[in-house]
ZAMARGU-4260 file (C-alpha; in steps of 0.2 Angstrom, whole numbers, plus 5000, padded with zeros to 4 digits):
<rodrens>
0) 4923/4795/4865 | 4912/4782/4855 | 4895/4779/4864 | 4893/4760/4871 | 4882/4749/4863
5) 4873/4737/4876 | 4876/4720/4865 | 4895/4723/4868 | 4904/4711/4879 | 4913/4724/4888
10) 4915/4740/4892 | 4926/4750/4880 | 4936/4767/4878 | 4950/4768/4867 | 4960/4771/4884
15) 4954/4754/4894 | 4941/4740/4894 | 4929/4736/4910 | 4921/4720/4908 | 4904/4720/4911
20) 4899/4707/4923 | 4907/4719/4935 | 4893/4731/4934 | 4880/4718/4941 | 4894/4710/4955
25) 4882/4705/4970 | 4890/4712/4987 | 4901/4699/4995 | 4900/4695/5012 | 4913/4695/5025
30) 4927/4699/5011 | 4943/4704/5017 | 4954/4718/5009 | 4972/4722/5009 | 4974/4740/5012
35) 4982/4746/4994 | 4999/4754/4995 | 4999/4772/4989 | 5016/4783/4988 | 5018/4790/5004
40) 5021/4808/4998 | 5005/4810/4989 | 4994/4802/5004 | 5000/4814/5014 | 4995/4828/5004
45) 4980/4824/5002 | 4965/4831/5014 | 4952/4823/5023 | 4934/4827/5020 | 4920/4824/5026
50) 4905/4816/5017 | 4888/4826/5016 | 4869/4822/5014 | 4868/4832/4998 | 4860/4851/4996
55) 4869/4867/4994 | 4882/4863/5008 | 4886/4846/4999 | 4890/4856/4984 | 4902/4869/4992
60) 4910/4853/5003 | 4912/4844/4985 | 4918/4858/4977 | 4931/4863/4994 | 4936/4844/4991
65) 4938/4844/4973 | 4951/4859/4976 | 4960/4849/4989 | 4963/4836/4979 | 4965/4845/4963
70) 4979/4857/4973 | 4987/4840/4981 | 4990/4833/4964 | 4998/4848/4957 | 5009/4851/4970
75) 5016/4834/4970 | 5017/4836/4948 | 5025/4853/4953 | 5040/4843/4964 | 5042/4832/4951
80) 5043/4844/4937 | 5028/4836/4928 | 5015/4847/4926 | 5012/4848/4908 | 5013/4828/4908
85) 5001/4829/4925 | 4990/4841/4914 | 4990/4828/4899 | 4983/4814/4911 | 4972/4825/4917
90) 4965/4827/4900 | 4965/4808/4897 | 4955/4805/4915 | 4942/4817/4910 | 4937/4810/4894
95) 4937/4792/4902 | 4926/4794/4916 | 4916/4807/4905 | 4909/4788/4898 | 4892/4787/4910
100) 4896/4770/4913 | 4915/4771/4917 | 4910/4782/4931 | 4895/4772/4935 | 4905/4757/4937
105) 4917/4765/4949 | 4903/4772/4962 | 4895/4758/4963 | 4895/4750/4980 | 4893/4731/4974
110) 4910/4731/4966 | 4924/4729/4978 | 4940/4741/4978 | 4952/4727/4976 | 4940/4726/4958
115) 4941/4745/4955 | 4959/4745/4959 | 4964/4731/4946 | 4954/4743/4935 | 4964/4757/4939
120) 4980/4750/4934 | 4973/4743/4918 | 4970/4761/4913 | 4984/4767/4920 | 4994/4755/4908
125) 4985/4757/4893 | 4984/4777/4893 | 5001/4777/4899 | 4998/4786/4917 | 5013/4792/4926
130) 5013/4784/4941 | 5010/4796/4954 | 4993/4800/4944 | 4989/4781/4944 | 4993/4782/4964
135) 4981/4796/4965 | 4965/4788/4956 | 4969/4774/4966 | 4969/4785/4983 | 4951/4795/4976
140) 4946/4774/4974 | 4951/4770/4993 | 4944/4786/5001 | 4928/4783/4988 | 4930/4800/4984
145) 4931/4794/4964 | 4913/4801/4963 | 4920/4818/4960 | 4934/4814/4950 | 4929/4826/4935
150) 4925/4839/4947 | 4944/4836/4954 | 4949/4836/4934 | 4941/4853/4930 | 4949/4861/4949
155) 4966/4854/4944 | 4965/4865/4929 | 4963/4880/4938 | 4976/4878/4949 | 4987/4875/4935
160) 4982/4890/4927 | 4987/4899/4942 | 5002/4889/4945 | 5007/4891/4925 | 5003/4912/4924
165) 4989/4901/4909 | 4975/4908/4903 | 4963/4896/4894 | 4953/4901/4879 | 4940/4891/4872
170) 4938/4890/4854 | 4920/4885/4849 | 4919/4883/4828 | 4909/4875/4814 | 4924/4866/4806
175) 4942/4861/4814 | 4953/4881/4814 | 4967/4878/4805 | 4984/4880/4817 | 4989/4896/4811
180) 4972/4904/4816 | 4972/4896/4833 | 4989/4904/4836 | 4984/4921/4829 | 4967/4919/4842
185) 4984/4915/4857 | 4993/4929/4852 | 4977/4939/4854 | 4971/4933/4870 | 4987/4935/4876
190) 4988/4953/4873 | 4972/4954/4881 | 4974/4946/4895 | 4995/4949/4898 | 4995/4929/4904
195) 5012/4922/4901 | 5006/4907/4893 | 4990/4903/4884 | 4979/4887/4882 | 4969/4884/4867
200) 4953/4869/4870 | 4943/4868/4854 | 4925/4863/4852 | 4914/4860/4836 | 4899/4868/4837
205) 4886/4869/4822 | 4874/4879/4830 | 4887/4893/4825 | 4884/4891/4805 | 4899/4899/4801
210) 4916/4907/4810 | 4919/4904/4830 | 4918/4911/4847 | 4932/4912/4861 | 4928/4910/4880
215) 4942/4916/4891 | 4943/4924/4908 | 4937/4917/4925 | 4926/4903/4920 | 4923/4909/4904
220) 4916/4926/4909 | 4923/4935/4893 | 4916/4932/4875 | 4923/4936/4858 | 4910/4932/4846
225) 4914/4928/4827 | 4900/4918/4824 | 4888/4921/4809 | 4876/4916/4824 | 4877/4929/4834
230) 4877/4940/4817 | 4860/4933/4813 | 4853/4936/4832 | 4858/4954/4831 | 4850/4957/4811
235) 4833/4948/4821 | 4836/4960/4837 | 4834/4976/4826 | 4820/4968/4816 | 4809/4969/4832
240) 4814/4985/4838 | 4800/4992/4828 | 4789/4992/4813 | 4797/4994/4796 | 4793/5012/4790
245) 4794/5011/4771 | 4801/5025/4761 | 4787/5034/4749
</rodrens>
């Protein structure tokens, strides 16, 4: 997503615009808010957490909540038989909120949710949310849980991953892989892992000078390395193993 220049008059994604006045609302006394109406069957999946004050414990609770969140989502796409479409929303959600200031207009506690909730439904109209997705950004808005929404984008992979039998490769590479590569790099992954399904994410990466890497495995544990980078490290590694002896 473009960056945002500070002269604009909004704030823009290609998925929704956030005007900016919004980001310096003052509080508003004595404001009273309708309670938003949610689907029913998605609230009640969802589980209550409990705030922390920050630390390692407020990283494992975030991380536990992300997960319950993430798993509430995918059980309700799962009922519906939307997964994959869930999944593309996902995506969508991710790259908006990846914006700094799309996520810093939704934590901040001067805007009011009835604002953030008009919000909500703009994007959901203009990225073309299902509805039980819109419903559930609305929910993360009312419990103000939306702080960790990418944290809740990137657990709601996992469990459809595990949902899916999916393994997910990333693909890091200099210039855009043709399709036909990309599938033989599947196939291969495939084979390696005996996954049913496999997921390819690509990434440019010019750092790599030439050819690609693929991350798969838990969190990207496994490495297959194409790169002329990694070449170039390992020709410098046996440089400095030793002095060069020359031949006489």
């Amino acid at each position: 997503m473009a960056s945002l220049q500070p002269t604009t008059a909004t704030l823009q994604s290609k998925y929704t615009q956030i005007p900016r006045n919004l980001l310096t609302q003052k509080p508003i006394l004595n404001l009273s808010l309708s309670t938003p109406t949610f689907s029913s069957s998605l609230k009640l999946k969802l589980t209550t957490t409990r705030r922390s004050n920050g630390g390692a414990l407020g990283t494992r609770m975030s991380s536990t909540a992300a997960n319950s969140y993430a798993t509430a989502l995918a059980d309700i796409a799962k009922s519906n038989n939307t997964l994959d479409a869930t999944t593309s929303d996902v995506e969508k959600i991710n790259e908006i909120f990846s914006e700094k200031q799309v996520l810093d207009f939704f934590i901040n506690p001067t805007i009011t949710i009835e604002k953030k909730i008009q919000i909500i439904d703009d994007i959901a109209t203009s990225s073309s949310l299902q509805p039980h997705t819109r419903d559930f950004l609305k929910i993360l808005v009312d419990s103000r849980r939306i702080d960790i929404v990418k944290e809740i984008m990137k657990e709601f992979e996992l469990v459809y991953n595990t949902l899916t039998n999916t393994e997910l490769a990333i693909v890091s590479s200099v210039v855009k892989l043709e399709s036909q590569h990309l599938a033989q790099i599947a196939k291969q992954v495939q084979k390696l892992t005996g996954s049913k399904n496999v997921r390819i994410k690509t990434i440019l990466d010019p750092s790599l000078v030439a050819g690609f890497t693929v991350r798969y495995g838990n969190s990207g544990s496994k490495l297959i390395d194409m790169s002329v980078k990694k070449q170039l490290e390992e020709i410098a590694a046996q440089l400095d193993l030793g002095d060069i002896k020359l031949a006489v």
